[in-house]
Kinemage of the C-alpha trace (Angstrom):
@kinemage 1
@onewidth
@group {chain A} dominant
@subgroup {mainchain}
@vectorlist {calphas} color= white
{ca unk a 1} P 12.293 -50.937 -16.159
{ca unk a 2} L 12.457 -48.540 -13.010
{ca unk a 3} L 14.506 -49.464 -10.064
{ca unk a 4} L 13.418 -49.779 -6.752
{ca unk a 5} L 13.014 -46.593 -4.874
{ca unk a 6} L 14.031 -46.266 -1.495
{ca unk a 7} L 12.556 -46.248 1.410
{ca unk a 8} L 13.277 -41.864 1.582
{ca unk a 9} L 12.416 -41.924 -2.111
{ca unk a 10} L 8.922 -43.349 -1.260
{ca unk a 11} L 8.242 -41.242 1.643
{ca unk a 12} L 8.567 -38.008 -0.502
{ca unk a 13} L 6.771 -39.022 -2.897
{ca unk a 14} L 6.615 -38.403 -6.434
{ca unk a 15} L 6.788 -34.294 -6.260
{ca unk a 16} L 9.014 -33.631 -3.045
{ca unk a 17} L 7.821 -33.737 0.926
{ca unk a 18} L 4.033 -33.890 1.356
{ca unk a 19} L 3.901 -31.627 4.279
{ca unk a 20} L 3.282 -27.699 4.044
{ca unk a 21} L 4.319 -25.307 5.885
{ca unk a 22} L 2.133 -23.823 8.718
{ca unk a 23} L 2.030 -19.935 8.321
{ca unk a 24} L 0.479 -17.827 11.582
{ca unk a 25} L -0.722 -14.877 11.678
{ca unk a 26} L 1.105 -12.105 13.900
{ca unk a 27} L -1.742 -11.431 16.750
{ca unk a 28} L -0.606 -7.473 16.850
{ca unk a 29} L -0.116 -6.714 13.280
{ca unk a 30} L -1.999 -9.606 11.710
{ca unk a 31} L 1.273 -9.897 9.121
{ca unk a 32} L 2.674 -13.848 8.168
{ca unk a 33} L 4.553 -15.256 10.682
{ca unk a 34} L 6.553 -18.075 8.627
{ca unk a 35} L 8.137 -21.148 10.389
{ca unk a 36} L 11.255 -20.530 12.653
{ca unk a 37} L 10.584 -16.703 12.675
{ca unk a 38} L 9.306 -14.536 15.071
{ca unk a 39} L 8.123 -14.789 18.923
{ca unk a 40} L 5.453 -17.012 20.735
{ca unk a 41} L 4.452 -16.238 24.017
{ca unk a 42} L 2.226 -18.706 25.995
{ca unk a 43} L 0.281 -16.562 28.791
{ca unk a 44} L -0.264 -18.240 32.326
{ca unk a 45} L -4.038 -19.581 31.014
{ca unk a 46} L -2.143 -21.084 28.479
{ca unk a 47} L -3.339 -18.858 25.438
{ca unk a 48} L -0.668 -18.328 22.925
{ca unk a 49} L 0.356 -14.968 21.316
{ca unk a 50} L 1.986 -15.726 17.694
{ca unk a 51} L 4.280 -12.099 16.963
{ca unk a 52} L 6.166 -11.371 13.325
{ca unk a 53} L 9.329 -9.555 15.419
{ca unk a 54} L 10.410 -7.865 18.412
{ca unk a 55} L 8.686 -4.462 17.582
{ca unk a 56} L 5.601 -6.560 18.026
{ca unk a 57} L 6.320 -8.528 20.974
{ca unk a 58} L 7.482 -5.074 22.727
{ca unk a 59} L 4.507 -3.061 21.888
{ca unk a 60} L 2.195 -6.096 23.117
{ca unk a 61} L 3.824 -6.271 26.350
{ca unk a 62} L 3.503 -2.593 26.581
{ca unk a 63} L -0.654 -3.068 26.439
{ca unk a 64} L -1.009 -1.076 23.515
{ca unk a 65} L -3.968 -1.676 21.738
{ca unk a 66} L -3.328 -2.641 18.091
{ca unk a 67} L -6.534 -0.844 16.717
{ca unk a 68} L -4.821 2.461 18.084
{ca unk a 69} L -1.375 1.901 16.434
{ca unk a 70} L -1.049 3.373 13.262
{ca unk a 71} L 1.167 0.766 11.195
{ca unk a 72} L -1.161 -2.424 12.259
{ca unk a 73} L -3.429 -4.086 9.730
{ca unk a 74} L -6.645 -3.527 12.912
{ca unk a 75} L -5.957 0.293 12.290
{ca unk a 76} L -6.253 0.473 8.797
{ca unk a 77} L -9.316 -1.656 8.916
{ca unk a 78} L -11.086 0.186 11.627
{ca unk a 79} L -9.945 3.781 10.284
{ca unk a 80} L -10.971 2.817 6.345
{ca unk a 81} L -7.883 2.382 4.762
{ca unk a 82} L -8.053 -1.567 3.916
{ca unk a 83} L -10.572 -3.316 3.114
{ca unk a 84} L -12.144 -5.358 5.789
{ca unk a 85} L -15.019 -7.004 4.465
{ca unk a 86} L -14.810 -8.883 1.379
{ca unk a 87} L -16.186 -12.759 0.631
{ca unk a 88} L -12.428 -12.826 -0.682
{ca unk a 89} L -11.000 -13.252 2.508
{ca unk a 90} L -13.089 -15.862 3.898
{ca unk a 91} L -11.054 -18.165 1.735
{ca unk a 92} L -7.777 -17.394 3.937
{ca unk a 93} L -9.440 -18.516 7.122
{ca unk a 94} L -8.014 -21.141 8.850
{ca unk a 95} L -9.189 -24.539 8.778
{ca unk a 96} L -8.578 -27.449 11.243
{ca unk a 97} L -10.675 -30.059 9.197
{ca unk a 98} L -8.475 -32.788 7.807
{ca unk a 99} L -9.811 -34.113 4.072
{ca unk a 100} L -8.852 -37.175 2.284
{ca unk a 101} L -6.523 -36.388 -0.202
{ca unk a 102} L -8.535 -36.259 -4.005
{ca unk a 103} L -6.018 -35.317 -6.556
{ca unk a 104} L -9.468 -34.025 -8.754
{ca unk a 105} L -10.207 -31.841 -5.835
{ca unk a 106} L -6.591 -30.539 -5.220
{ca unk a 107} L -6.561 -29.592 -8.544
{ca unk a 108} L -9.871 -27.462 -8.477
{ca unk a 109} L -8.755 -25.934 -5.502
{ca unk a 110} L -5.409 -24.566 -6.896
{ca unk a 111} L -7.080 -23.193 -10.091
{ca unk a 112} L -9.686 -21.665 -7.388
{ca unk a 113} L -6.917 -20.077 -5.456
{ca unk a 114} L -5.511 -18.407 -8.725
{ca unk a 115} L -8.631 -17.116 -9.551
{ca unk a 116} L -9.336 -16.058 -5.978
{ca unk a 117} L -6.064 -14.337 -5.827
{ca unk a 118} L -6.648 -12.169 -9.180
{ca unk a 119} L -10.149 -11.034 -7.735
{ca unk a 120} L -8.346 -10.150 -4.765
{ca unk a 121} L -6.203 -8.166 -6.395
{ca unk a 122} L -8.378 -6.258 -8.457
{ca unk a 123} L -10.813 -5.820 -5.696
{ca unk a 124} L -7.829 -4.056 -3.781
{ca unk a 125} L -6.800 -1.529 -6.852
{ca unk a 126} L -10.677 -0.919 -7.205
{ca unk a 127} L -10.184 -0.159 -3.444
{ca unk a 128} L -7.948 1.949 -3.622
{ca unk a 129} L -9.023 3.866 -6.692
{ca unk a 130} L -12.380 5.032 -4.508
{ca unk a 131} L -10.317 5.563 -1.473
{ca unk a 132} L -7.739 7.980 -3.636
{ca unk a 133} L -11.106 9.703 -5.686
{ca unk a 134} L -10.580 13.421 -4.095
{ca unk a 135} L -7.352 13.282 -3.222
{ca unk a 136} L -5.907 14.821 -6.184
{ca unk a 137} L -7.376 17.933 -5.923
{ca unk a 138} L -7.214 18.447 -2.359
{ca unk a 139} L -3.789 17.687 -2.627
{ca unk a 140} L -3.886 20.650 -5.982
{ca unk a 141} L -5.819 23.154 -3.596
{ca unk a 142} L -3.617 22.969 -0.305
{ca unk a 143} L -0.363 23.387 -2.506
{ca unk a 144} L -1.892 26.402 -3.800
{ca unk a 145} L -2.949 27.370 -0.611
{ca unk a 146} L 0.492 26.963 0.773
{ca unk a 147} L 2.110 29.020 -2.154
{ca unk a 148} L -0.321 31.948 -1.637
{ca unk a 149} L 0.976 32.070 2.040
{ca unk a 150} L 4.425 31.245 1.332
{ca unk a 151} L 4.771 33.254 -2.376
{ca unk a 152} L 7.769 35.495 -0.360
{ca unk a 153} L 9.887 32.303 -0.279
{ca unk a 154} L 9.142 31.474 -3.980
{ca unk a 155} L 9.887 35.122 -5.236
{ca unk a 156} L 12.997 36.802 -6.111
{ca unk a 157} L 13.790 39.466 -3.248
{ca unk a 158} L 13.896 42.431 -5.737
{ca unk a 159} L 10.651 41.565 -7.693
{ca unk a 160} L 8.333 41.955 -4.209
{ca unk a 161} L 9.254 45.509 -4.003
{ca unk a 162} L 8.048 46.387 -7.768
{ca unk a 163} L 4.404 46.097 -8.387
{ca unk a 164} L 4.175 43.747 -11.597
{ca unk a 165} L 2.083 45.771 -13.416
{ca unk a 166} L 4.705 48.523 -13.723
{ca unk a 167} L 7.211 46.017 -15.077
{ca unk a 168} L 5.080 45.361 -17.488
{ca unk a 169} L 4.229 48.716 -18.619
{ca unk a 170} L 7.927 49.607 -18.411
{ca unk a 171} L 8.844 46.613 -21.001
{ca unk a 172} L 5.735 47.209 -23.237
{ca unk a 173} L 6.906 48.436 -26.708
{ca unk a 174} L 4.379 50.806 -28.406
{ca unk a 175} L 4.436 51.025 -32.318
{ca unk a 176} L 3.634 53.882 -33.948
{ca unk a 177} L 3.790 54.581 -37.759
{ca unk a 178} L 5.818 57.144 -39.088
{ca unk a 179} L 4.689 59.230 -42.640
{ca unk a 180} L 7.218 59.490 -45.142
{ca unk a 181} L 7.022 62.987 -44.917
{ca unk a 182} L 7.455 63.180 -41.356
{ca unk a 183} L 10.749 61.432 -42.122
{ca unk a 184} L 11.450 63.768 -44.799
{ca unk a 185} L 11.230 66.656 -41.966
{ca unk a 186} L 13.925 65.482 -40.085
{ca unk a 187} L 16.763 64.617 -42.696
């Protein structure tokens, strides 16, 4: 036999508090904004600005325009360096749309956001992988580049006033062969 539950007991149900938490989105650097962190500012027309931290907030209320700020996730996304669109992300929108509760449908959903989330994943490293194609070799021909111009930095001071050639001809043993009777000559 159970024992009653209370009236707390009941209200939590039978895996902890039913409510979630409400994560925003930082409007200048589109990061999470989780709840009791970071800065909301309500303009006059009542439109509210959701911001991660301070650098945020500051840079907003200096007008600077995310998409021209190097660290923000608009600038990556406008200049090529994240991927912007991908039927991945439509899954992270926002939704205002209350649904009854189905515990068959909450459970389809959570395998789908697994799923969703390992697609997303490898869709990024696939991203990346095409994005990083060429850069090895540039990266190859502009350090070899830079030691060409630079090689008096690299070299010993002594060894750039010798041509190497001669220091090799200097070192170069020659053999030759030696009769016996040549050898006999000299003893």
């Amino acid at each position: 036999t159970s024992r009653p539950r209370s009236r707390r007991e009941r209200a939590k149900g039978a895996d902890g508090p039913r409510h979630t938490m409400r994560l925003e989105k930082c409007w200048f650097c589109s990061s999470t904004v989780y709840p009791g962190h970071g800065i909301c500012f309500v303009r006059n027309d009542s439109k509210i600005f959701r911001f991660c931290r301070s650098k945020c907030h500051k840079n907003f209320k200096m007008k600077r325009n995310p998409r021209k700020v190097k660290w923000t996730k608009a600038y990556r996304v406008l200049h090529g360096k994240d991927a912007a669109t991908d039927s991945v992300f439509q899954f992270e929108r926002k939704r205002n749309r209350p649904e009854r509760y189905d515990r068959n449908v909450t459970q389809s959903t959570l395998r789908a956001m697994k799923k969703v989330e390992e697609v997303r994943v490898r869709r990024a490293e696939r991203f990346y992988e095409n994005r990083m194609k060429g850069k090895e070799s540039e990266d190859r021909k502009a350090n070899k580049r830079e030691l060409e111009q630079q090689i008096h930095l690299v070299r010993a001071p002594g060894a750039t006033a010798r041509q190497p050639g001669e220091e090799v001809a200097k070192k170069a043993k020659v053999k030759v062969k030696v009769s016996s009777k040549a050898t006999a000559e000299y003893d």
